[in-house]
C-alpha positions in Angstrom: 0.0 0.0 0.0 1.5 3.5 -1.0 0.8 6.2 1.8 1.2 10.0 1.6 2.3 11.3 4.9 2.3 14.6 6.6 4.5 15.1 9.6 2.7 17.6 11.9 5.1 18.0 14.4 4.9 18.6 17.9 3.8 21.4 19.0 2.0 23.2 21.7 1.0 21.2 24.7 1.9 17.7 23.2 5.5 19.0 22.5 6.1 18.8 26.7 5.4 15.1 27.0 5.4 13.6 23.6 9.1 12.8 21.5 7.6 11.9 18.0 5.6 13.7 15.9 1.7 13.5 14.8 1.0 12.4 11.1 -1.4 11.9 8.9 -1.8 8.9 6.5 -3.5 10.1 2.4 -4.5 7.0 0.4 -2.4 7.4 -2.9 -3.9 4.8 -5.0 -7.5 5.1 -4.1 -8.7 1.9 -6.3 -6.6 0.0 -3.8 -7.1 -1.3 -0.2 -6.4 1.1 2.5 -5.9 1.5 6.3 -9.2 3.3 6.0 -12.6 3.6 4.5 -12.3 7.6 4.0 -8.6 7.5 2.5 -7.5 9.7 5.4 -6.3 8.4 8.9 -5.0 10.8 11.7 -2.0 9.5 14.1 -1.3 12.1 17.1 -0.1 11.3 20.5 1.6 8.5 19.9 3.8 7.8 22.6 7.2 5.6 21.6 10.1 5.9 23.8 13.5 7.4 21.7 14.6 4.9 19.5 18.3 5.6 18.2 18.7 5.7 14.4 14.8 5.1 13.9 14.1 8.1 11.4 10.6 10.0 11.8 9.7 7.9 8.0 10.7 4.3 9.8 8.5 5.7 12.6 5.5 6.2 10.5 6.0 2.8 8.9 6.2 1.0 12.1 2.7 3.0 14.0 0.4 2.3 10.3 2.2 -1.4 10.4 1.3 -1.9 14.1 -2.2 0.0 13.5 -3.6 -2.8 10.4 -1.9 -5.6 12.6 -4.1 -4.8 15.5 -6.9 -2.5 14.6 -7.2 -3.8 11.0 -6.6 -7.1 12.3 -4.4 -7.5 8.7 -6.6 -6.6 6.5 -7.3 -3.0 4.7 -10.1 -1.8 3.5 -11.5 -0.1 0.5 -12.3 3.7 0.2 -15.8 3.6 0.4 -17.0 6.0 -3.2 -18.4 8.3 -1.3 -15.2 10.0 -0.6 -13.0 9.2 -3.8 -13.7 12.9 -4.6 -11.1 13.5 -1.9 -8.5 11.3 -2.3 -7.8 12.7 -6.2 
């Protein structure tokens, strides 16, 4: 599955307690299974302990990864059409 990601940073009161920053997932390939029905998941407040050499893109990878294993339970899903419009 190819994502498009958006690093939001951390800022404000999450930036006191929180290492990594927030992200957001974009479906790229909208006729494909997704992590989501709308093409569009939000990822903030993840907390993860520093990692050395673990770059904020292996980051990412690892949160969606761990996210379809146990939310998804493996399996993605298709953008439902209703939101298609959104994901061009």
């Amino acid at each position: 599955m190819r994502v498009r990601i958006e690093l939001e940073g951390v800022f404000g009161i999450g930036a006191s307690f929180g290492y990594w920053p927030g992200f957001s997932a974009h479906v790229v390939d909208s006729d494909k299974p997704f992590l989501s029905a709308t093409g569009y998941r939000s990822f903030l407040g993840i907390h993860a302990d520093p990692t050395p050499q673990l770059s904020p893109d292996d980051f990412a990878v690892k949160v969606i990864a761990g996210y379809v294993e146990r939310e998804l339970r493996g399996k993605l899903v298709a953008v439902a059409p209703q939101f298609l419009h959104s994901c061009a």
